[in-house]
Structures are given as structure tokens and as C-alpha cells.
C-alpha distance (Angstrom), angle and dihedral (degrees) to the residues before:
residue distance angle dihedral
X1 . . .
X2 4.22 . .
X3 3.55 111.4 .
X4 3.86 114.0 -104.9
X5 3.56 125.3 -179.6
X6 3.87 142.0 148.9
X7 3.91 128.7 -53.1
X8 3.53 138.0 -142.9
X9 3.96 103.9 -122.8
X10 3.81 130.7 74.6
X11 3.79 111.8 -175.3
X12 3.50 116.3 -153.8
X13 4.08 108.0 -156.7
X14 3.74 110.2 -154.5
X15 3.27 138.6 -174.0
X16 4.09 114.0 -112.8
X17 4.33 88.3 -122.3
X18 3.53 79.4 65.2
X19 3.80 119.0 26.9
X20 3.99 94.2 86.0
X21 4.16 84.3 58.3
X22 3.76 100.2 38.8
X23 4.02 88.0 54.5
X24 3.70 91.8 45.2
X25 3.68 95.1 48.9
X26 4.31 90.3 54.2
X27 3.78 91.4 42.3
X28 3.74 101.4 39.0
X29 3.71 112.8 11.3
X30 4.04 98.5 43.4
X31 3.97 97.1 16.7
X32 3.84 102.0 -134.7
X33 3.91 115.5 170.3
X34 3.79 117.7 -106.0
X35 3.19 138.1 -121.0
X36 3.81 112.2 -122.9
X37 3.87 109.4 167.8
X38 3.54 97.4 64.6
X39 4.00 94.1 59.7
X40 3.22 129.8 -174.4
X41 3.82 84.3 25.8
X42 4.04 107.0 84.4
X43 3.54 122.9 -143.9
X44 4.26 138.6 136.3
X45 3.83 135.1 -142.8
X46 3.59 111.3 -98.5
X47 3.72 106.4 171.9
X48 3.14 122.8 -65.5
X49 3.73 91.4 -11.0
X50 4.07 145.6 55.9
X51 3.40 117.7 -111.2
X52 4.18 113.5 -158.1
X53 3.58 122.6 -155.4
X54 4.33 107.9 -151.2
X55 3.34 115.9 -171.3
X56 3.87 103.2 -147.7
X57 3.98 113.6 -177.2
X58 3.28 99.6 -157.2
X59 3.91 97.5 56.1
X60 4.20 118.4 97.0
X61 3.49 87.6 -164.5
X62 3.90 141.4 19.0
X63 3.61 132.4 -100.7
X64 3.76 136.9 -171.3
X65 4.08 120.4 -134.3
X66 3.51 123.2 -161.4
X67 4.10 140.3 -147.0
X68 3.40 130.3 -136.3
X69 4.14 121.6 -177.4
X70 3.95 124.7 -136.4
X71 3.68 131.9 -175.1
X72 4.02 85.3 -143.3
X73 3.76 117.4 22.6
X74 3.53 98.0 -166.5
X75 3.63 99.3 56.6
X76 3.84 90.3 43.2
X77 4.24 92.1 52.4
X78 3.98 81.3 42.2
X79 3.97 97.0 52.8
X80 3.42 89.2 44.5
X81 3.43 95.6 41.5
X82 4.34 85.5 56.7
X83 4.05 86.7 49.5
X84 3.82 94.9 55.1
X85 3.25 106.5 -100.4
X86 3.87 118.0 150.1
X87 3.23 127.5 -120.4
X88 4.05 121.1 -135.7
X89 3.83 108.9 -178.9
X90 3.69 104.8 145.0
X91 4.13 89.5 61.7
X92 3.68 87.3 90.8
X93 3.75 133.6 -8.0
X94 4.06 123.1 -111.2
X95 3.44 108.7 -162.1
X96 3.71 131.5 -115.6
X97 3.40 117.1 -60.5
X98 4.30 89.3 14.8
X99 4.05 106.3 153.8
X100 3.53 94.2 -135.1
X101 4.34 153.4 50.8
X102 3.69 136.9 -154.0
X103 3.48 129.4 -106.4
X104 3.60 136.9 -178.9
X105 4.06 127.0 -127.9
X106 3.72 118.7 -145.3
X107 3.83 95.8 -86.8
X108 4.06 84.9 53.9
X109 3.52 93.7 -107.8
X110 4.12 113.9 160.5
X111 3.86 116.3 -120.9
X112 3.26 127.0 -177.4
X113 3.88 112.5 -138.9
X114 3.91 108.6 -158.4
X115 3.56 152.6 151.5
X116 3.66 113.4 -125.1
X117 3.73 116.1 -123.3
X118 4.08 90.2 -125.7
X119 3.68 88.3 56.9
């Protein structure tokens, strides 16, 4: 079996009525440490991982996605493609070339599957 195991990112997905609050409540309200090389893209120390806010305008409410690392992202998506997991690619696109997919857990959370680039 490929090797899966925790990621660093946790994208928040919010809707734009409440992005401007949700980024003032981590900065201001709880204080967390952001994340400036990655401008535009907003996101905040929290641990040891990154947590981005995305303002999405079509959403009515928000959802958190979640990363998990692989050494080989095709046989990961594959094994978990032969255990039933479902696949969710067109929920956001990845880029040509991207070492990775989406899947969905049994709750419908979003993962993203990937292969870091340092691996």
C-alpha cells in the first residue's frame, strides 16, 4: 500500500458575506500569525500547519478541505479509488502537471491527495 499521511494546509472555503469577518476574527480576535509569502492568497499559522481562508462566492455556507501527502499520488488516488472512495475533481481545478486529485470522505469532506513538490 502507498504511503499516505497528513498535510500541512487546511483551507477554509467561505462565503464572500463572510470572508472580510472570518479573516478578521484569526488576525485580530484570536491573533494567529499570517502568512505573507503567498500574497494575495490569505492564510495564518496554526501550529504546525497553514490554514487558508478562500473566499468562494458562490458558497451559502463555509466548508473546511483537508490535505493529505503521498510519496506517489497516483497509486494513493488508485488505492483509494479500489476502496470506494469518490473522487471529486471538478470542485476546483489543479493545474497541468499538479501531482495530485480530490477526493471526498464519507461525510463529503474535500481532500486533496498530493505529492509534495519536495518529495
Amino acid at each position: 500500500m502507498t504511503n499516505i499521511t497528513g498535510g500541512i494546509n487546511i483551507a477554509m472555503k467561505v462565503p464572500s458575506h463572510q470572508y472580510e469577518a472570518v479573516i478578521a476574527f484569526y488576525r485580530d480576535t484570536v491573533g494567529l500569525e499570517p502568512i505573507p509569502e503567498k500574497l494575495p492568497a490569505v492564510g495564518f499559522r496554526l501550529g504546525p500547519n497553514q490554514l487558508w481562508i478562500d473566499e468562494v462566492p458562490n458558497y451559502s455556507h463555509s466548508e473546511v478541505w483537508l490535505e493529505l501527502f503521498t510519496d506517489d499520488h497516483a497509486a494513493a488516488l488508485g488505492h483509494l479509488a479500489a476502496k470506494g472512495v469518490v473522487r471529486c475533481d471538478p470542485v476546483e481545478k489543479l493545474g497541468e502537471g499538479f501531482r495530485g486529485g480530490w477526493i471526498m470522505n464519507p461525510a463529503n469532506i474535500v481532500h486533496l491527495v498530493r505529492t509534495p513538490d519536495a518529495w
